[in-house]
N, C-alpha and C positions, 0 to 999 in steps of 0.2 A: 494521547488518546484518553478522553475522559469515561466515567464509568457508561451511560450510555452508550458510546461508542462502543464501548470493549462489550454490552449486552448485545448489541447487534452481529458483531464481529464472530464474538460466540456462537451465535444463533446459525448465520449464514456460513459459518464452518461444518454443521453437520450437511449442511448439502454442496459438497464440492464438488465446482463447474458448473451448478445446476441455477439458471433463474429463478428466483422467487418473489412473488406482486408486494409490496410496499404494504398492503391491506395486509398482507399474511406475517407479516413484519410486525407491524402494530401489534397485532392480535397476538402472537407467542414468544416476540424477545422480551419483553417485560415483562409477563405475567397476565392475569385476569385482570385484575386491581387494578392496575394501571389502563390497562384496554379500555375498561369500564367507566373510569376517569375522563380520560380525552383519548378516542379512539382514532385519533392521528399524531397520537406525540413523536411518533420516529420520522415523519416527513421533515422535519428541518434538520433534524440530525443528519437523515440521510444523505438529503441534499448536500451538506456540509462532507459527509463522507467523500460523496463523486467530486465535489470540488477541490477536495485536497487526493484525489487517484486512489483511494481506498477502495472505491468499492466502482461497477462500472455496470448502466441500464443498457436494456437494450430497447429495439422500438418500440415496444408496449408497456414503458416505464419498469418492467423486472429488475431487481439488482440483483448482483453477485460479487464474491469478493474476486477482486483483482487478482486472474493466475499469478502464482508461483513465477515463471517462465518472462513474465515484462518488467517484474522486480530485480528479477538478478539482471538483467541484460546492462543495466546500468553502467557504464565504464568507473573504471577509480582510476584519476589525476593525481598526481605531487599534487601538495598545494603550492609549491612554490621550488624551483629550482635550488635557493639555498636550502629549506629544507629536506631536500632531498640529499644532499651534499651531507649536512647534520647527520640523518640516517644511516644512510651509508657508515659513515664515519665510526658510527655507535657501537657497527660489529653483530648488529641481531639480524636476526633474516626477517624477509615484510615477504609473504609470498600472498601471488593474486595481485598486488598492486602492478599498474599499467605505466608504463614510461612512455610518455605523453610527447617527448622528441620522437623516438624510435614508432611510435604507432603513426605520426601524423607524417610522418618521412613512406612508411608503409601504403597511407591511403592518397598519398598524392603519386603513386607511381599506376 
């Protein structure tokens, strides 16, 4: 995440959940100065946001960051069977990791 990114990120973390218009974006994550400058600079940024899942519009172009709640739903794979054998072997405990035999045995019944 580059520093513009982490300006927006910032910005659109005081309003959690909440839409806000790309114009409104422009005008308060970077400042005056910058607004003043080129009063569209965060549209390619943002774009780039929703296209890597940071951040998500709705039908009137609003952004917001991506809940909490679609991040974590993410499953965690072994990367590979012998590293999992490795692991094991090691004697640490991996807790939260998913075993990717025993889950797909699960959703095929």
């Amino acid at each position: 995440m580059d520093a513009d990114e982490k300006e927006i990120t910032d910005f659109l973390k005081s309003f959690p959940g909440q839409y806000v218009s790309t114009k409104e974006v422009c005008r308060r994550a970077g400042g005056k100065w910058r607004y003043r400058e080129d009063e569209k600079w965060a549209l390619p940024i943002i774009q780039r946001m929703l296209e890597k899942g940071l951040l998500e519009a709705d039908s009137t172009g609003h952004v917001r960051l991506m809940p909490e709640e679609r991040n974590k739903d993410k499953k965690k794979w072994w990367a590979s069977p012998h590293m999992k054998k490795i692991l094991e072997n090691s004697g640490k405990k991996f807790d939260g990791v998913v075993d990717a035999e025993k889950d797909l045995d699960s959703d095929q019944t």
